[in-house]
C-alpha positions as CSV (number, residue, x, y, z in Angstrom):
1,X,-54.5,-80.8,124.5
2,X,-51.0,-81.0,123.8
3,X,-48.7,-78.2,125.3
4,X,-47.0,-76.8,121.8
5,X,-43.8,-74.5,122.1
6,X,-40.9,-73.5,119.7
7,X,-36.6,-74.1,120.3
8,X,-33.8,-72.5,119.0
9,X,-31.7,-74.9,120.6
10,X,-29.4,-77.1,118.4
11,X,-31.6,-80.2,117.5
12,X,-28.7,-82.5,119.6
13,X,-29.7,-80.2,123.2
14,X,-33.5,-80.8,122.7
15,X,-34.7,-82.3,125.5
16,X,-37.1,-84.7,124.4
17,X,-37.9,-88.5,124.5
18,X,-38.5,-88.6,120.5
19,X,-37.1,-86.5,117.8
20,X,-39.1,-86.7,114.3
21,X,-37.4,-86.2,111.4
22,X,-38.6,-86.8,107.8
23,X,-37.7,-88.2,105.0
24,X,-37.8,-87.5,101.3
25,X,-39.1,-90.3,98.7
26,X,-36.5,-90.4,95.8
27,X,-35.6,-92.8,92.8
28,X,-32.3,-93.9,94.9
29,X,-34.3,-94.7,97.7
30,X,-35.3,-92.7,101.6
31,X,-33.3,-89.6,102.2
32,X,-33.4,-88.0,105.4
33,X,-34.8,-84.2,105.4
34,X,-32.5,-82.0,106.4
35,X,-34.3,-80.4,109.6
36,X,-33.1,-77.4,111.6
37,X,-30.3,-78.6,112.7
38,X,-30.7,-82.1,112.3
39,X,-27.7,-82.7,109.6
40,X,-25.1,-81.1,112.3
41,X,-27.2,-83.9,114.7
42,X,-27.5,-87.1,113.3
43,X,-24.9,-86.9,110.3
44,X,-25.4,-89.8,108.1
45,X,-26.3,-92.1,110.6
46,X,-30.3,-92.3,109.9
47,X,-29.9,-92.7,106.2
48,X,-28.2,-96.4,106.7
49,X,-30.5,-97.1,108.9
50,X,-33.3,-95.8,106.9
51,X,-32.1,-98.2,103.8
52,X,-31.5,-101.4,105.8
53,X,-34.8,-101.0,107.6
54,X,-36.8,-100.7,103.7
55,X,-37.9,-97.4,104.4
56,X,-39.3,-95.6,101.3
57,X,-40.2,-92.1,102.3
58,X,-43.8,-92.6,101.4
59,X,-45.9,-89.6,102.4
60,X,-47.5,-90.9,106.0
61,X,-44.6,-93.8,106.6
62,X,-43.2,-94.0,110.1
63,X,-40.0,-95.9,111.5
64,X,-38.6,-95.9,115.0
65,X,-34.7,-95.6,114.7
66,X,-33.0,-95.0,117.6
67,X,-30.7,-91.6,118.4
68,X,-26.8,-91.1,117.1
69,X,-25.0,-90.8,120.1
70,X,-24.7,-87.7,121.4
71,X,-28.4,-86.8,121.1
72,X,-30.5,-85.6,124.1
73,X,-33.8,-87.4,122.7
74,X,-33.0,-91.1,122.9
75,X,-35.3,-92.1,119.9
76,X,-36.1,-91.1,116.3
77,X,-39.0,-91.2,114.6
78,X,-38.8,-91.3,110.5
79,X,-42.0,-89.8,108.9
80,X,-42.5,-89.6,105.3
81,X,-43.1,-86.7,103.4
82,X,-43.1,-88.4,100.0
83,X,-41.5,-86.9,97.0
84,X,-40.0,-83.6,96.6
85,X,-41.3,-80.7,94.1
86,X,-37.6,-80.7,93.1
87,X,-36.7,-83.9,92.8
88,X,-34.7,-84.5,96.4
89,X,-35.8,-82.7,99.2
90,X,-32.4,-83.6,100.9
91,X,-32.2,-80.1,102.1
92,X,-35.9,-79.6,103.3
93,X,-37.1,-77.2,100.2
94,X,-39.5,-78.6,98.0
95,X,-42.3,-79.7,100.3
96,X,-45.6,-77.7,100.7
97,X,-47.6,-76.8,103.8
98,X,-49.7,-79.7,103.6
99,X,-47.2,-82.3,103.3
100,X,-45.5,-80.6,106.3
101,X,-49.0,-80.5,108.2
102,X,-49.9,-84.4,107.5
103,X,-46.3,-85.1,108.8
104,X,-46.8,-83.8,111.9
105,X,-50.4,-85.3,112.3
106,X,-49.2,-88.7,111.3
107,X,-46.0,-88.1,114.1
108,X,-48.4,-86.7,116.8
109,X,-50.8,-89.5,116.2
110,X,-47.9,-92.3,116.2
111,X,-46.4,-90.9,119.7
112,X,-49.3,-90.6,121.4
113,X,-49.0,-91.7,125.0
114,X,-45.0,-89.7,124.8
115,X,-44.2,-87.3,127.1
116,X,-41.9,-84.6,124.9
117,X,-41.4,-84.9,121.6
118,X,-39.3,-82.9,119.0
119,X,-40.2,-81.8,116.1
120,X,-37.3,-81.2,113.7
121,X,-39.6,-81.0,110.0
122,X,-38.3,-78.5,107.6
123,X,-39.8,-75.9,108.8
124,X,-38.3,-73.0,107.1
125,X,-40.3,-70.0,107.2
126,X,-43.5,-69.0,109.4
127,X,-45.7,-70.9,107.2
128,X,-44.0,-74.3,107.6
129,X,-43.8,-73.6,111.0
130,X,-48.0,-73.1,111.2
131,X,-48.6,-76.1,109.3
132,X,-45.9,-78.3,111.7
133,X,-48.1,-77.0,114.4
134,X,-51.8,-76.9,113.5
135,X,-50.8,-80.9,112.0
136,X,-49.1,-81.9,115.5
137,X,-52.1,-80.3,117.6
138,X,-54.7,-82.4,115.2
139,X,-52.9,-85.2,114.9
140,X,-52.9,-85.7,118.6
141,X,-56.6,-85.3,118.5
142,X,-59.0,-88.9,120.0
143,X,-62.6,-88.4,121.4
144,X,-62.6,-90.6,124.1
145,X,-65.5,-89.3,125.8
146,X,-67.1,-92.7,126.2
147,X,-64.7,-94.9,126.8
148,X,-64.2,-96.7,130.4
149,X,-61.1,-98.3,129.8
150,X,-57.6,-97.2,130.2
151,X,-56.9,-94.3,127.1
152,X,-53.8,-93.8,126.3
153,X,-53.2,-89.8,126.6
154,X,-52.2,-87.8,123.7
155,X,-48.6,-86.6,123.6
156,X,-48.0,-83.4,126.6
157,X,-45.5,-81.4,125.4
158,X,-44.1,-81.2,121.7
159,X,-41.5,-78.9,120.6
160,X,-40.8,-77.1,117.2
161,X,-37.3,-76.6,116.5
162,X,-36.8,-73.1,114.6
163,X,-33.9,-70.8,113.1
164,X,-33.2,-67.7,115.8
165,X,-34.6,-65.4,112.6
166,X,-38.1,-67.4,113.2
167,X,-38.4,-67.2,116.4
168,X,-41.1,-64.2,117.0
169,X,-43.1,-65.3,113.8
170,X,-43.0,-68.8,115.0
171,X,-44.6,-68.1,118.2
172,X,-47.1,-66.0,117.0
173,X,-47.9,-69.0,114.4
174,X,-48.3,-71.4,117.2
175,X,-50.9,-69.2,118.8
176,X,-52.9,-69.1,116.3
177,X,-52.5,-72.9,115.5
178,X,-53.7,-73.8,119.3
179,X,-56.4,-71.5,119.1
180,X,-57.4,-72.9,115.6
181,X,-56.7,-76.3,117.0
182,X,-58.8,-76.0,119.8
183,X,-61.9,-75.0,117.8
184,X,-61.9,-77.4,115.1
185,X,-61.4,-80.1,117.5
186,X,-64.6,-78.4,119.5
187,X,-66.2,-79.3,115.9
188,X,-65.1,-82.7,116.2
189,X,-66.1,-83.9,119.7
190,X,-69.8,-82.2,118.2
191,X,-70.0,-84.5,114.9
192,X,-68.4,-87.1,117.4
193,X,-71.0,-86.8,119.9
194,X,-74.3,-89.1,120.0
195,X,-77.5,-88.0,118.7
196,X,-78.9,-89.5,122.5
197,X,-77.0,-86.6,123.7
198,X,-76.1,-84.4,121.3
199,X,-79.8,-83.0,120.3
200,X,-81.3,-78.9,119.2
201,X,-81.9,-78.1,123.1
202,X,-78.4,-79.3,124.3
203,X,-76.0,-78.2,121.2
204,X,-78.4,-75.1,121.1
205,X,-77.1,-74.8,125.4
206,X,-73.3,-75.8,124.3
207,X,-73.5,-72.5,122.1
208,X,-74.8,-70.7,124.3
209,X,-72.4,-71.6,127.4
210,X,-69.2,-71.3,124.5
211,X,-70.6,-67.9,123.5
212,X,-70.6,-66.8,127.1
213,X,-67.0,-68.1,127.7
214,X,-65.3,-66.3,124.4
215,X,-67.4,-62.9,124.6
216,X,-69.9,-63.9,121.4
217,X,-73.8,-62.8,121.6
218,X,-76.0,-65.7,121.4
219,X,-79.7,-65.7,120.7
220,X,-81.4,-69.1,120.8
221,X,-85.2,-69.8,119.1
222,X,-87.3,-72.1,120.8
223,X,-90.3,-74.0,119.2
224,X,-92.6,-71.5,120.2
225,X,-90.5,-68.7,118.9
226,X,-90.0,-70.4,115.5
227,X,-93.6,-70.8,115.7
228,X,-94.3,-67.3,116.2
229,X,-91.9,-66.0,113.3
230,X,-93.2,-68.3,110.7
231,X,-90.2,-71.0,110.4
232,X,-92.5,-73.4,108.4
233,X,-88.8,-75.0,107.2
234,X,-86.8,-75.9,111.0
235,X,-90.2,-76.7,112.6
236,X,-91.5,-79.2,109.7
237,X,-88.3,-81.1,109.5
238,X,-88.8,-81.4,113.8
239,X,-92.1,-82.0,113.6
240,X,-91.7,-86.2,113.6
241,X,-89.5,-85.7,116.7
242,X,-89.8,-85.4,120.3
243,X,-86.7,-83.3,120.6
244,X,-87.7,-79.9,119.4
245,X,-85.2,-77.6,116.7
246,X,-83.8,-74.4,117.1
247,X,-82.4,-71.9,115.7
248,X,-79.1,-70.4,117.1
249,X,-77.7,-67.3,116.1
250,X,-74.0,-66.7,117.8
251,X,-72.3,-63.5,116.8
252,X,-68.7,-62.1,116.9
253,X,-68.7,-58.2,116.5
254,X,-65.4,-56.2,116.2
255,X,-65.4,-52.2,116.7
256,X,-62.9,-51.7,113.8
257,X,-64.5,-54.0,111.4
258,X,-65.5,-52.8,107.9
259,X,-66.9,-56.5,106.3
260,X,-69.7,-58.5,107.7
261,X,-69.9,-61.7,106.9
262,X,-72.6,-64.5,107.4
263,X,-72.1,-68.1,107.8
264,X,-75.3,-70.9,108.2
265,X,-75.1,-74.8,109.0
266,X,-76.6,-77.5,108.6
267,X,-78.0,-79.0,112.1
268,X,-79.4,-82.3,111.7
269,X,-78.8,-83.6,114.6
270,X,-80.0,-87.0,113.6
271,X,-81.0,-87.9,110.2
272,X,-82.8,-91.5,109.8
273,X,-84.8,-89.5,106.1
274,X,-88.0,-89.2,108.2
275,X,-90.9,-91.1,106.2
276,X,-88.5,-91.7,103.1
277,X,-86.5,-93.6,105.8
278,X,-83.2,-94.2,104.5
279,X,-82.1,-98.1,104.2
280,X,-80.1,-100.1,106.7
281,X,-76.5,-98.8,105.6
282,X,-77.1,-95.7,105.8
283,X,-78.3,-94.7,109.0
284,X,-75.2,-95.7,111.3
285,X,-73.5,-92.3,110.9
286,X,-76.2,-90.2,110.6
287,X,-75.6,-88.2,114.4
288,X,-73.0,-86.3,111.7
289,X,-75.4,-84.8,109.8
290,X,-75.0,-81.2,111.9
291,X,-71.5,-81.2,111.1
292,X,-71.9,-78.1,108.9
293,X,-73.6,-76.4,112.1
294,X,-70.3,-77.5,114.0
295,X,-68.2,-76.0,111.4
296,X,-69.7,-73.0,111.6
297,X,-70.6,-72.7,115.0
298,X,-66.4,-73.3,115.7
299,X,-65.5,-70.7,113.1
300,X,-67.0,-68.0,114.9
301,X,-65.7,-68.9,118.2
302,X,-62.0,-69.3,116.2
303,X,-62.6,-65.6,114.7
304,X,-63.3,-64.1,118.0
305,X,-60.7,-65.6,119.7
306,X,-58.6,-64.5,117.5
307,X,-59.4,-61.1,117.4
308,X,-60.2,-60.8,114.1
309,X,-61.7,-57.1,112.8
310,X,-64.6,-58.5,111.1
311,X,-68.2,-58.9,112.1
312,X,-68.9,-62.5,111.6
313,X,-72.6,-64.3,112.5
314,X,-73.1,-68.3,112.4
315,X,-77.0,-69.3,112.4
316,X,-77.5,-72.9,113.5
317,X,-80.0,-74.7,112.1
318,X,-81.0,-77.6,114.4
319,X,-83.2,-80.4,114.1
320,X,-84.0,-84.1,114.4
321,X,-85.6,-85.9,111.2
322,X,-87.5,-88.8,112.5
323,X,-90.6,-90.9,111.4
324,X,-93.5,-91.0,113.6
325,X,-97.1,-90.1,113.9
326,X,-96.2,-86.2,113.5
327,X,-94.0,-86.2,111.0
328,X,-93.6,-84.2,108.0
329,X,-95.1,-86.3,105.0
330,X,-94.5,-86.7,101.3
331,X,-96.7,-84.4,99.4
332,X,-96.9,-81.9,102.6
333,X,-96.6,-78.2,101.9
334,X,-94.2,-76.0,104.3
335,X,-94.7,-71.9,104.3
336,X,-91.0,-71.1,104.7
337,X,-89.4,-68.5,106.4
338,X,-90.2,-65.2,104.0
339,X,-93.4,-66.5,103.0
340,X,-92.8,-69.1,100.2
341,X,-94.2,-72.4,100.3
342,X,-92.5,-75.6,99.4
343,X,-93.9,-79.0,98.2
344,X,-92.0,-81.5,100.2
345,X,-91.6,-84.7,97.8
346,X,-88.4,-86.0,99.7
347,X,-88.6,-86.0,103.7
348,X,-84.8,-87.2,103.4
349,X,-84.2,-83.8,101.5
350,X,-84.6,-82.1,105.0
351,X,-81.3,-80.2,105.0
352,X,-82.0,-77.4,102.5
353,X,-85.3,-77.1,104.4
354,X,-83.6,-75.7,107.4
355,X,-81.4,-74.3,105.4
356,X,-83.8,-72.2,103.4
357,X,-85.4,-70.5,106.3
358,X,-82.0,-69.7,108.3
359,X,-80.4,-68.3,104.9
360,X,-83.3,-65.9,104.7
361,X,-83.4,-65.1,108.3
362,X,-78.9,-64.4,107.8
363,X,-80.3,-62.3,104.3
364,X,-82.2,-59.8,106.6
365,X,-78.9,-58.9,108.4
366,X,-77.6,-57.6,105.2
367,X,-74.6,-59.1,105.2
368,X,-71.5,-58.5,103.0
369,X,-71.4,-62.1,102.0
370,X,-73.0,-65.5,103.1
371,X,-71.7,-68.8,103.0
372,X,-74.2,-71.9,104.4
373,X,-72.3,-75.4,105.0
374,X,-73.6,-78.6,105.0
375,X,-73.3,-82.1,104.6
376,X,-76.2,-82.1,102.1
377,X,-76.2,-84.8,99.5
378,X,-74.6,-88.2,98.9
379,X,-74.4,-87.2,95.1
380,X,-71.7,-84.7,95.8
381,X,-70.2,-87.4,97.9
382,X,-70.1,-89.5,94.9
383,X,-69.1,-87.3,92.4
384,X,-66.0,-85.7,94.4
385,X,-65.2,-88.9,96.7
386,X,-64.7,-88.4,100.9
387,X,-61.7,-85.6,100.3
388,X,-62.7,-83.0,98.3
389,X,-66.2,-80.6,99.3
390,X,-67.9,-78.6,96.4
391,X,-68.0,-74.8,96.8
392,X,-71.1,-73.4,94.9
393,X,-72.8,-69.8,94.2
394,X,-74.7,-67.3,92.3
395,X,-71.5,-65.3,91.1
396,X,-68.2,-67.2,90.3
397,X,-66.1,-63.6,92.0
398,X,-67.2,-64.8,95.8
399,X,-67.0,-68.7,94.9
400,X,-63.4,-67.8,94.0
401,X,-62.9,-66.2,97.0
402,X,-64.1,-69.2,99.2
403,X,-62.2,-71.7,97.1
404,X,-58.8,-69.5,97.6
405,X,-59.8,-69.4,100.7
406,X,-59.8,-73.0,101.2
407,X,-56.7,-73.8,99.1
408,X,-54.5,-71.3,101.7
409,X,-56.3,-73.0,104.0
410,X,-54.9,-76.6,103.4
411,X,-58.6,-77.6,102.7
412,X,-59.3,-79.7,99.5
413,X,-62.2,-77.8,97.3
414,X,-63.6,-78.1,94.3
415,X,-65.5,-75.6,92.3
416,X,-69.4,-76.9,90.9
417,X,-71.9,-74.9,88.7
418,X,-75.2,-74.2,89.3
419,X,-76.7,-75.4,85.2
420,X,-80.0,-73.4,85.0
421,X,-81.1,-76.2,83.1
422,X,-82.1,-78.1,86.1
423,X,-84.0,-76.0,87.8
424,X,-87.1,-76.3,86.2
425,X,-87.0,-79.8,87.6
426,X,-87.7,-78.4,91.3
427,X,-91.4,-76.5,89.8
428,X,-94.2,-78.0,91.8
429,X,-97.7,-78.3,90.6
430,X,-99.2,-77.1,93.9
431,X,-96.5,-74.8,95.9
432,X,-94.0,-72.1,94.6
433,X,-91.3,-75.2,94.5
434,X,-90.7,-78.5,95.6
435,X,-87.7,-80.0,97.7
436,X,-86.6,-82.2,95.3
437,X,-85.6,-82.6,91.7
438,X,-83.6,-84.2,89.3
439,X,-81.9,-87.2,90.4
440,X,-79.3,-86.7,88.1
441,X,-76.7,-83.9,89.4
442,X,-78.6,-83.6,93.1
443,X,-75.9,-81.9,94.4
444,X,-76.4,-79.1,91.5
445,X,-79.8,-79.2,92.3
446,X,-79.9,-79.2,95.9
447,X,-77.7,-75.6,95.6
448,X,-80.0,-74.2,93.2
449,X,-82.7,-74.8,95.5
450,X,-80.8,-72.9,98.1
451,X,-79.8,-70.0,95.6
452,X,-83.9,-69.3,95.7
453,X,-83.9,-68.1,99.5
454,X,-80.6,-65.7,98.9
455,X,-81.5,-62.5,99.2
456,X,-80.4,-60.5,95.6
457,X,-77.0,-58.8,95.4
458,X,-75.8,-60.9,99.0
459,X,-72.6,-62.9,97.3
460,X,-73.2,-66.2,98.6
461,X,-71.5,-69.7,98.6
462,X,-72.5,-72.8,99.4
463,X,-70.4,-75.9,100.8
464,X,-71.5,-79.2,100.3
465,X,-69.1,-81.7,102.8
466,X,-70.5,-84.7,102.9
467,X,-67.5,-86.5,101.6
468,X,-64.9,-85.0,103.8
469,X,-67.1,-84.1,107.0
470,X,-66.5,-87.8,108.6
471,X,-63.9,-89.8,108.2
472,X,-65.6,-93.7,107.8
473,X,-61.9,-95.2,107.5
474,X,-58.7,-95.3,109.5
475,X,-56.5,-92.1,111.0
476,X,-54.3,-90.5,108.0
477,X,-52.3,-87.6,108.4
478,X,-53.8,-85.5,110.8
479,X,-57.5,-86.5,110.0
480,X,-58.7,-89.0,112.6
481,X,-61.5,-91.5,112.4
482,X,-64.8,-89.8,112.6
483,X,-65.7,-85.9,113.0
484,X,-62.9,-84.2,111.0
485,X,-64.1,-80.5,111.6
486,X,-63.9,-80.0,107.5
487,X,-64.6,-76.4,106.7
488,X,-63.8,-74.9,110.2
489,X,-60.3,-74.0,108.1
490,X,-61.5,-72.5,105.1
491,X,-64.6,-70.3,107.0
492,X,-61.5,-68.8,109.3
493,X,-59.2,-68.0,106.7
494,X,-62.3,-66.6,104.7
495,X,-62.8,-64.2,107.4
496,X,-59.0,-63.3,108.1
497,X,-58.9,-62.0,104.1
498,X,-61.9,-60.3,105.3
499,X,-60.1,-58.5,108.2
500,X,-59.7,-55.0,108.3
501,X,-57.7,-53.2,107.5
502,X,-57.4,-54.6,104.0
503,X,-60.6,-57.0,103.2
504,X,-59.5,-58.8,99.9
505,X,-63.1,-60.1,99.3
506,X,-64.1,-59.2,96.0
507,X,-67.5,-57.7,95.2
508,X,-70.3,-60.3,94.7
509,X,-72.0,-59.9,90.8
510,X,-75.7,-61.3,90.8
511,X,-75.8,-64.2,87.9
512,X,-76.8,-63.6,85.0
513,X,-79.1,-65.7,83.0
């Protein structure tokens, strides 16, 4: 990974091969940001060149300019951060977090293959600072795992430069962006990884070798033990493969911690729809249907790193839905986890299957709230596009907390009811429900399936991320193509309001009807 520290040094002394400026979109045309210490730097100089090279300031535009004379870093590179809140953004004010974090991702990304770069953004305060960082370290992000060619290395060392005033809050800011960095990408190399090698037994022996390197207790179910405790849900989806699930529970605990809180994923390692088989189209990037078990699996890890005083538990649902001679068939009825049975109608509804017995297993636990994430249905994909995931629960207090949570975040969430009008749509004639219901709204209905294996008064959310969970179309910002570790973000920051000494959760309220 990319070796990330912060300068007080003026931006001319930096030493560096590239500085990276960036420039504001304006009705008269590109105006260079003013960076820490970049005016005193460059002047005027990179607004000419800016203008004669038909830069616009667009929010992901780069340009190579070479360096004023005088400058230590030989080489500029022009990123755009689009148009300014208040109208200029000459002297760096104006500009969210976001805008500041795709910057740096888009930079990162462009230079890769650079030895130092410099980072002279607008970084004002100890939040710009955490979003120059946490872009540049994800932006630098490629999964080259399987490549045999030559790969050309991400950028080693990139520099933030900072105000003296900054200078303690900025370091502390780009710890916790390396360690956030370093998780989410764990996420990404998952979702990235083959379903040939990436199956239950070997993610369930990744957790369990991550849990012993970062001090989190890790329990891992076999077949036989989901046999033995009645996990009708994991084992039926399995059943058609000859990789067996698991279940993985991985748990950080913290001796001053007041809030527990409960996270599940979605671990389909492969996903072809079993006997509803899904059509040719549809199958290619199916090894990214665990990427809610990643998410949750890297959150943990993230919060103990960090330190964080709140008990946090991620259960890992893993399993492999294929067709065969075993396999789970239309019509079949599971016994779930708990004791309910379930009228299978759609094998390619598999998710909230596995789902459904490792939120009742997380229930048990008592937790103060419990959040399950999962790349779950292409209707919310639809509806909400490949950005934006839907956040839904059984009390609009904790779904408010998750979505505020994922706007501080820098995540892109959108809130989605739960319409009891659809749920009479998943009654089954033969079992106590069935796995599928109303084609129209599936996303609605596929949470209020889940909402019947919450255990009463546990707030609970539910994150459906199968637009934003992989990224079918080029690099932007600091998202690369592929795994994009959506939700890794949100889940942290979700646990760090959490914290003691001063949780800001609210209290969950059961629905009403």
């Amino acid at each position: 990974m990319t070796t990330l520290t912060v300068t007080t040094l003026p931006a001319a002394s930096v030493p560096a091969d590239w500085m990276v400026i960036g420039v504001a979109q304006s009705t008269d045309g590109p105006v260079p940001v003013r960076g820490t210490g970049t005016y005193e730097a460059f002047g005027d100089g990179p607004a000419r060149l800016l203008t004669a090279f038909g830069a616009t300031g667009a929010p992901g535009e780069v340009l190579r300019l070479p360096a004023p004379a005088g400058v230590e870093a030989g080489l500029v590179l022009a990123v755009g951060l689009g148009p300014a809140a208040d109208g200029t953004g000459e002297d760096g004010g104006g500009y969210d977090v976001e805008a500041l974090r795709r910057a740096a991702g888009a930079a990162a990304r462009t230079l890769a293959g650079a030895d130092r770069i410099a980072l002279a953004l607008p970084a004002g305060s100890s939040e710009a600072v955490a979003a120059v960082a946490l872009g540049t370290l994800l932006g630098a992000y490629d999964f080259t795992a399987y490549r045999t060619g030559p790969v050309t290395p991400p950028v080693r060392e990139a520099t933030i430069l900072v105000e003296h005033s900054l200078r303690a809050p900025a370091e502390a800011a780009v710890r916790r962006a390396r360690t956030l960095a370093q998780e989410l990408n764990r996420a990404r190399d998952l979702v990235n990884t083959p379903a040939n090698d990436l199956y239950p037994e070997s993610f369930a022996t990744a957790v369990a070798a991550a849990g012993r390197e970062h001090g989190a207790a890790v329990q891992v179910l076999d077949e036989d033990a989901l046999a033995e405790g009645g996990y009708g849900g994991i084992l039926g989806v399995g059943q058609g493969s000859v990789r067996p699930p698991r279940l993985v529970r991985i748990a950080h605990t913290h001796p001053e911690a007041t809030t527990t809180l409960a996270f599940v994923g979605k671990g389909i390692t492969y996903d072809s729809g079993g006997i509803s088989l899904k059509p040719v189209g549809a199958n290619e990037i199916m090894k990214r249907d665990m990427s809610g078990a990643a998410a949750v699996l890297s959150a943990v890890l993230a919060v103990a790193r960090l330190g964080l005083a709140v008990n946090v538990t991620a259960w890992l649902a893993l399993a492999e839905n294929m067709p065969s001679g075993s396999a789970l068939r239309p019509g079949d009825v599971l016994r779930m986890y708990g004791g309910r049975t379930v009228e299978v109608l759609n094998t390619d509804a598999e998710g909230r299957l596995v789902l459904a017995d490792a939120l009742v297993r997380a229930g048990e636990e008592r937790p103060d709230a419990l959040v399950d994430v999962a790349t779950l249905t292409a209707a919310t994909r639809f509806g909400l596009g490949d950005h934006v995931f839907a956040v839904m629960g059984d009390a609009d207090t904790f779904r408010d907390e998750v979505l505020t949570a994922a706007r501080e975040a820098g995540e892109q969430a959108w809130p989605m009811p739960l319409p009891p009008e659809l749920r009479p749509s998943l009654d089954s004639r033969v079992a106590d429900l069935a796995n599928y219901g109303a084609r129209m709204g599936g996303g609605l209905v596929a949470g209020l399936f889940l909402r019947e294996f919450v255990p009463p008064g546990v707030p609970w959310a539910h994150l459906d991320i199968a637009g934003p969970a992989f990224n079918e179309g080029p690099p932007h910002g600091y998202t690369p193509g592929g795994g994009t570790g959506c939700a890794v973000r949100t889940l942290v920051r979700l646990a760090e309001r959490a914290a003691a000494p001063a949780p800001v959760l609210a209290p969950g309220t059961e629905e009403q009807p």
